[in-house]
C-alpha positions as CSV (number, residue, x, y, z in Angstrom):
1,X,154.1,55.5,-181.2
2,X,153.3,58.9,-182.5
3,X,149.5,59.5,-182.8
4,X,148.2,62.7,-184.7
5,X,145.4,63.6,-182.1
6,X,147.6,63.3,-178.8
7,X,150.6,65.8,-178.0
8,X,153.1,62.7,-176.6
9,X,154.5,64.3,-173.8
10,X,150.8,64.5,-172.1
11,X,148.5,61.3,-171.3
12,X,145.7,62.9,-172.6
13,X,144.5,63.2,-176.3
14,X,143.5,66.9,-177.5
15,X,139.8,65.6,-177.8
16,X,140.1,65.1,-174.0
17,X,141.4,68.5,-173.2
18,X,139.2,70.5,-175.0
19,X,135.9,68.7,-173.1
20,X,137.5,69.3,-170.4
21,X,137.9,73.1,-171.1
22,X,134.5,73.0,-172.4
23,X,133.0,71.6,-168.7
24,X,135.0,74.3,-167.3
25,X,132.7,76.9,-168.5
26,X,129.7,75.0,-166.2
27,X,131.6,72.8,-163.6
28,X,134.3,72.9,-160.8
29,X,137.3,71.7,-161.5
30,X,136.2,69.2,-158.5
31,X,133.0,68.7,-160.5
32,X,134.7,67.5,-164.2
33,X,137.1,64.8,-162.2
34,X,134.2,63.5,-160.2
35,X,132.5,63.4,-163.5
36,X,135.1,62.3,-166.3
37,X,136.5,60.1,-163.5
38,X,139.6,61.0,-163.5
39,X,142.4,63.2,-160.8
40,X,141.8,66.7,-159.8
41,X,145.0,67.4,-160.3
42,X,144.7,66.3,-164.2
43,X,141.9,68.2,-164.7
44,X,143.5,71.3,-162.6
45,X,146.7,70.7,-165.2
46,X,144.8,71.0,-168.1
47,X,143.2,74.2,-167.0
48,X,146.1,76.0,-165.8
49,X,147.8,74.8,-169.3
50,X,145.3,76.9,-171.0
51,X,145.4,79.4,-168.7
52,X,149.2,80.1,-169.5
53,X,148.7,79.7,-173.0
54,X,146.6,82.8,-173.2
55,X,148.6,84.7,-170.7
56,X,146.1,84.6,-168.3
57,X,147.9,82.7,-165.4
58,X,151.8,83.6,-164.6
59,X,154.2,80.7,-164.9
């Protein structure tokens, strides 16, 4: 089922990602998992996602 506020290849809605961004600027990536309960590696995903995005990570 399609949903306009989550990209459906990712099992995270855009709402999600952009708090986790937004913790980013103040926490460790260790820090937002232990705090949104959820992997390091998810939270490490979304980050280097945005990273790449704006060029700011190589592939």
């Amino acid at each position: 089922m399609k949903v306009p506020f989550a990209d459906e290849r990712k099992g995270y809605t855009r709402a999600f990602q952009r708090l986790v961004l937004e913790l980013s600027r103040y926490m460790t990536i260790r820090g937002i998992a232990h705090y949104l309960g959820v992997s390091w590696d998810l939270v490490k995903k979304i980050y280097k996602r945005s990273l790449q995005k704006h060029d700011r990570f190589p592939n």
